[in-house]
N, C-alpha and C positions, 0 to 999 in steps of 0.2 A: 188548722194545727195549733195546738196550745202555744202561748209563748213564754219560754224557760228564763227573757233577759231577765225578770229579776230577782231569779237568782246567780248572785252577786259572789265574789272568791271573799270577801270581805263579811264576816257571817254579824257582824253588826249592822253591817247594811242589808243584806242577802231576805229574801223572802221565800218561803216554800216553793216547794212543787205548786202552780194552780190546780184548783180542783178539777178541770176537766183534763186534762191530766192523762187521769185513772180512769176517765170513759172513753177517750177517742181511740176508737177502733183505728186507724192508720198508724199512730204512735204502738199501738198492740202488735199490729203484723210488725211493723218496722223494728222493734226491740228484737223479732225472731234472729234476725240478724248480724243487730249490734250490739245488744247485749249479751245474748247468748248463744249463738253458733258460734262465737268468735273465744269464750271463756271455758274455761275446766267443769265439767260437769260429773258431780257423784256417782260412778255405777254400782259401786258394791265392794260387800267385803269378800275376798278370795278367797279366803276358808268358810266362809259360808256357802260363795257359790259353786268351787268344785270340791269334790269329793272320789272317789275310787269307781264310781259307777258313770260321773259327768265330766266332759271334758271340752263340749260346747256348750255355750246360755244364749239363748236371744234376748233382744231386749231392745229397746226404745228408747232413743234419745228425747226425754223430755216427753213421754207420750202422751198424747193429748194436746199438744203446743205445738211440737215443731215434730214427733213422730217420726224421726229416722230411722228405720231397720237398723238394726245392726247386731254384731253378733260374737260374743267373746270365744276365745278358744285357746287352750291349754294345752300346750306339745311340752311333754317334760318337762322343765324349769319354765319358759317360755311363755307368758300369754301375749296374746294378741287378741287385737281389734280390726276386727272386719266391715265390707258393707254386706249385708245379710239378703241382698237382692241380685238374684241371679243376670247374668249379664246379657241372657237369649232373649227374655220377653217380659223381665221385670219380675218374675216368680218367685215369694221368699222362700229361701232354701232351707234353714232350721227354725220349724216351727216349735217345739218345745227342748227341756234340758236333755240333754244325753250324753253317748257315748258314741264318735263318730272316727273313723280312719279317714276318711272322703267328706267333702262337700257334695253333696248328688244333690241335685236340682229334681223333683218327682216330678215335673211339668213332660218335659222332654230329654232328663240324663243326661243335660251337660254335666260336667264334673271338672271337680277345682282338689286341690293339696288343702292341706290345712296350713300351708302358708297364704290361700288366696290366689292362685296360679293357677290359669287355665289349664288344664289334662286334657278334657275329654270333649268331643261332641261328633253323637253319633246321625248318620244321612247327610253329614257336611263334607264329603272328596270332591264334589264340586264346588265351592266356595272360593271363590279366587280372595286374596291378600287377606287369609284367614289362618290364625289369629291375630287381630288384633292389639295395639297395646291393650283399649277399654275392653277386653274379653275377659282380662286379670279382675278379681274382685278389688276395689278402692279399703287401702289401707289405713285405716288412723292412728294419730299418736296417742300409748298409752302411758299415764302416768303413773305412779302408787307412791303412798305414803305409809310405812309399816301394811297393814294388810287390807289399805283402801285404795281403789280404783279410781282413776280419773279419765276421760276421753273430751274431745273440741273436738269439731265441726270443721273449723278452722281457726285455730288457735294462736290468741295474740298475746295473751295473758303470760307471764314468766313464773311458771311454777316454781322454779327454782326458788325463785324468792318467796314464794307464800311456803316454803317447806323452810326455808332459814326464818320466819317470821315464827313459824309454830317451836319449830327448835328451840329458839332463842330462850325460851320461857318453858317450856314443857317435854322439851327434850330428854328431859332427864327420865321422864318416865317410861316403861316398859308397857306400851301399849301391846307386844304380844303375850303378856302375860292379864290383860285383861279378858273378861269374858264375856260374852255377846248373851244378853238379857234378852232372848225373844218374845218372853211372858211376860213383859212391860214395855215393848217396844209397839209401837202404833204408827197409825194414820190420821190426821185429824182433819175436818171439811170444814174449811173457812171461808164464811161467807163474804169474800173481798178481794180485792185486786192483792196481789201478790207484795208490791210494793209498799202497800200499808203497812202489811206484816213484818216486811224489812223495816221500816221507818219505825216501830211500836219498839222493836228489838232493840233500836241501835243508841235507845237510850234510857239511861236510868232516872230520869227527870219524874216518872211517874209512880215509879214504886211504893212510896209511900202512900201512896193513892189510892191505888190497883192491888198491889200486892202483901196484906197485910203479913202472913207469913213470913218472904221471903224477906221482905224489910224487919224482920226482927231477928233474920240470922246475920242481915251485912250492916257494915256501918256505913249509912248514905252520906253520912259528911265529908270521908273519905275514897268515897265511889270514883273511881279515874278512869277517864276517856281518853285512848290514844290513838291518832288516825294516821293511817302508812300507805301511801300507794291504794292498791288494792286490798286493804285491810281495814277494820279498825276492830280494836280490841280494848272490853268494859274488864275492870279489875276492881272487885268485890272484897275489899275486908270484912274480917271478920266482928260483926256487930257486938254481941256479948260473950262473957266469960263462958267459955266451956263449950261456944261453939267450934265448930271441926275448921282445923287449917291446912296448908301443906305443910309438909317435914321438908323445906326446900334447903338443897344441898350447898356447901360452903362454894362460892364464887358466883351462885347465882344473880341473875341481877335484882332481884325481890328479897336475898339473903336478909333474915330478921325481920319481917314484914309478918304480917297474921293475913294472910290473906287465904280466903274460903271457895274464888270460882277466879277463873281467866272466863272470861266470853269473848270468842273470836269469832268475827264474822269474814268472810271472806266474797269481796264483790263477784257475782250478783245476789246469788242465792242457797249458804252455805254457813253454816254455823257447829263450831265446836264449842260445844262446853263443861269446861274441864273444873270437877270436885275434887275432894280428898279421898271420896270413895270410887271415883272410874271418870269419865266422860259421857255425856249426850251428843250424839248428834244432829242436826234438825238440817233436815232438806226442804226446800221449799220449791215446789213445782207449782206454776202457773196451769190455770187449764182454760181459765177466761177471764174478762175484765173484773168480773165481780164472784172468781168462784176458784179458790188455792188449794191444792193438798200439802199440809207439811206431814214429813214423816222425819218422826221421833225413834230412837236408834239409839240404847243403852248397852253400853260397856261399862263390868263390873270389874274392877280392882282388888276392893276391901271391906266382905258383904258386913262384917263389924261395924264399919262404919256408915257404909250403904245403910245402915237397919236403925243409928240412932239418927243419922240426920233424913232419915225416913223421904230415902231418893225419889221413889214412884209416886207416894203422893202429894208430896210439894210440885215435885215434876207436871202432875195433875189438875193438882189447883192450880199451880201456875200459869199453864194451856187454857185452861177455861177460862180464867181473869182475863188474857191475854184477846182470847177469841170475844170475848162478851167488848171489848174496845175498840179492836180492830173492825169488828162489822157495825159498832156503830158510828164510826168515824166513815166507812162507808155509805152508810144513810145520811149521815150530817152532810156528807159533802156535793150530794145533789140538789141541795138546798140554792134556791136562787137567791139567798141573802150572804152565800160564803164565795170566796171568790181564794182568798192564799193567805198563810200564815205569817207569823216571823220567826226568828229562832233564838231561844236561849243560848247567849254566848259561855254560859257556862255547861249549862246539862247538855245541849243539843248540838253536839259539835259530829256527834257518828251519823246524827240524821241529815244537817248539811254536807258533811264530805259524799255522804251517798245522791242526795240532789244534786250537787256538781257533778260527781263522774256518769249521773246520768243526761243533764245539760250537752258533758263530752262526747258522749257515745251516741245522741240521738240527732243534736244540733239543737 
């Protein structure tokens, strides 16, 4: 098992994650766990997922990693979260979107409400101490934030507080009058542990480097990193004259500031990032140690401005800078001459708080 002592809470003493790290398979299963069964996970947005004709969705918690059935469903106002595995003989019960009154099982017809409560099972009068409590489908908590979905496994995380954390700063905007860009929204395959990607993200130390573009719309010398709990959050001024800012409202806590992006991240694998013309979203799914899907997720605000600070292909170039570092810092680190870094106490303060709370959650 790798060892995490040194890293240190003291980030001038503190060393990186070691490199093996990001290969031991035991650390990989063991994260299903502690890292994320236990945290808020992205399902979707609810206007995009029902409609007039859908009122269940299946879906996979983390598919490909941790793959738990599951299964949303919509009674009037009301969603819920299901477990989407029949209780007779383990048979998923809704295989694609639709429109359902019943849960019916097509194995053998047991049947459940769309609250999750057993009804029905037919050739069972003889079944003594039947049903069951475990006959009832397994409930989870659902969360939302304007019209995004959240669900845990077994949740330890305090949503509450990452919804007063996004408030705090961005409340002010009218995320249901945003529009959901599906003709710019993607999937991207990165060639790397998951964790890299988070680590690449969580800090602006590179941009000048990496990202010639977007380094000439913010101003690096004023780039701020600020880390909360389960948060941390990069704040982006605005570089030169005539680039786009917020119109941010009297009492705000930024009031007077030119500032052009919030980037929030939220522990483990969850990224909001809020422009003057809408938001991105970036999810980050694990599928193996050396193989990520992040999916990219635009809401549009203000396509005026969407169109002069030219969203989709800074967005683009950005992803690809991004992916061309991230997989090579993956090769780098098989290298038997690298062993763990150290950290800039100024730029790399979002990369250490994530090395510590993962120290936390693994041992």
């Amino acid at each position: 098992m790798p060892n995490l002592d040194h890293i240190s809470d003291n980030i001038n003493q503190s060393s990186t994650l070691p490199a093996d790290f990001y290969f031991d398979q035991n650390l990989w299963d063991k994260m299903k766990e502690h890292v994320f069964a236990n945290t808020w996970q992205f399902v979707g947005d609810q206007n995009e997922l029902f409609n007039v004709i859908v009122n269940t969705v299946p879906f996979n918690y983390l598919e490909r990693y941790i793959d738990e059935p599951l299964v949303l469903i919509k009674e009037e106002d009301e969603i819920r979260c299901l477990s989407n595995v029949c209780t007779h003989r383990g048979f998923l019960l809704i295989h694609n979107p639709g429109k359902n009154t019943k849960l019916t099982c097509s194995y053998h017809g047991r049947r459940f409400g769309l609250d999750g409560q057993f009804e029905f099972m037919p050739e069972f009068k003889e079944v003594e101490n039947f049903p069951r409590p475990c006959e009832h489908l397994h409930k989870l908590e659902l969360k939302n934030w304007n019209q995004f979905l959240f669900t845990s496994l077994a949740p330890k995380q305090n949503f509450e507080k990452i919804i007063d954390q996004l408030n705090h700063r961005v409340g002010f905007l009218n995320l249901a009058a945003f529009e959901f860009a599906p003709a710019y929204s993607k999937t991207y395959n990165v060639q790397a542990h998951w964790a890299l990607y988070i680590d690449n993200y969580l800090e602006g130390f590179h941009i000048p480097f990496v990202h010639p573009t977007l380094n000439s719309m913010i101003d690096y010398g004023s780039y701020d990193t600020i880390c909360e709990e389960d948060m941390v959050l990069q704040i982006g001024y605005s570089g030169k004259t005539g680039t786009e800012s917020f119109d941010l409202p009297d009492g705000h806590p930024d009031f007077g500031k030119d500032i052009t992006a919030y980037y929030y991240w939220f522990y483990p694998n969850l990224m909001f990032n809020f422009y003057p013309w809408g938001v991105q979203l970036n999810i980050v799914r694990p599928i193996s140690p050396d193989f990520t899907k992040v999916e990219f997720l635009y809401y549009i605000k203000d396509r005026d401005i969407w169109d002069r600070m030219k969203g989709d292909q800074v967005g683009e170039k950005t992803q690809q800078e991004d992916e061309w570092v991230v997989e090579g810092v993956q090769k780098g680190l098989a290298s038997r001459f690298y062993t763990d870094g150290r950290f800039s106490p100024k730029r790399e303060t979002g990369v250490h708080h994530f090395h510590k709370m993962l120290k936390r959650a693994i041992g």
